[in-house]
C-alpha positions in Angstrom: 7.7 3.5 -14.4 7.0 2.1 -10.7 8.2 5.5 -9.2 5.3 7.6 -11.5 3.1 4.7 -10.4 3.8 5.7 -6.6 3.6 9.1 -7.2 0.2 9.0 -8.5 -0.7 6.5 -5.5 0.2 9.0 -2.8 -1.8 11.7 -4.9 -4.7 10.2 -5.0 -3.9 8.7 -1.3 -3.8 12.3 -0.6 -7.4 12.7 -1.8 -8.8 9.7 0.5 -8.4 6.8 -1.9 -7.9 3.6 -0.8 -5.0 0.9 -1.4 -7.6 -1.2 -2.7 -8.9 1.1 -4.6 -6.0 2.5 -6.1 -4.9 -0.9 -7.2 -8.1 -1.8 -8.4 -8.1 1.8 -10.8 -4.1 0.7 -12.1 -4.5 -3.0 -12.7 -8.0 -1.3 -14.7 -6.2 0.9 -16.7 -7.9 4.1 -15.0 -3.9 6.0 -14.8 -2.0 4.6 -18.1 -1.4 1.1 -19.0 0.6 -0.7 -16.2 1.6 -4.7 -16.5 1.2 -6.9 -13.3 5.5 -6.3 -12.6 5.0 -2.8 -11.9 2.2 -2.8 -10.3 3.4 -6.0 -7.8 6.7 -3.7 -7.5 4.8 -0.3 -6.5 2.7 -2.4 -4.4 5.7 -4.1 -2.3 7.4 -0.4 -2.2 4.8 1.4 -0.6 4.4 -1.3 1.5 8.3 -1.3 2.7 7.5 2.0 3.1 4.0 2.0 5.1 5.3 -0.6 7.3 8.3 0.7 8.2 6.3 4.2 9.2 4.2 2.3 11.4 7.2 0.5 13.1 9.0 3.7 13.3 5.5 5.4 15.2 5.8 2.1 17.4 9.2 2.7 18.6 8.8 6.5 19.1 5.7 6.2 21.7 5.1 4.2 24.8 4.1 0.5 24.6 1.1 1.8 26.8 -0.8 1.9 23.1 -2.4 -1.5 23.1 -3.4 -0.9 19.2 0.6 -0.7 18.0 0.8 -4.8 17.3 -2.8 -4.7 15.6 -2.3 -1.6 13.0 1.0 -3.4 12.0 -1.1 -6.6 11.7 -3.9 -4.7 10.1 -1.9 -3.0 7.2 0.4 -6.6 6.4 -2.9 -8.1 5.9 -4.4 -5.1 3.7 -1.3 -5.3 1.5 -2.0 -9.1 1.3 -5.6 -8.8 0.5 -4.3 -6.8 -2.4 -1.5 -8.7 -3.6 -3.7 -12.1 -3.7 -6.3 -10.1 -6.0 -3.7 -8.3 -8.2 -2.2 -12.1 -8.6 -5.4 -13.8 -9.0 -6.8 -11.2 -11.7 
């Protein structure tokens, strides 16, 4: 179930939907009927995955980037923001 779930997240991703959004449109209903477990699981995969990208971007270029600790920062507290409303819905 959690893998269809990601699969439709990187479609629509693909399209220019948001994490927010996208989480907003599943925990809705808006693509099938998905309880809080999967939803909290596809959340913390793509963001093993999303994180790990952005590490992996970080090691592969020159520290010279000032932005590298903030976009890490930035997406670990996007995911948050998400998790706290999924959990609080």
């Amino acid at each position: 179930m959690e893998d269809r779930l990601i699969e439709i997240y990187y479609e629509v991703a693909a399209e220019g939907t948001t994490l927010q959004e996208f989480f907003d449109k599943a925990w809705a209903g808006a693509y099938g009927h998905w309880d809080r477990t999967v939803i909290l699981q596809c959340l913390d995969r793509i963001e093993r995955i999303v994180l790990s990208n952005i590490m992996t971007m970080q090691e592969s270029r020159p520290r010279s980037m000032g932005h590298d600790e903030d976009a890490l920062a930035e997406a670990e507290q996007e995911f948050n923001q998400v998790r706290t409303k999924l959990l609080n819905a």
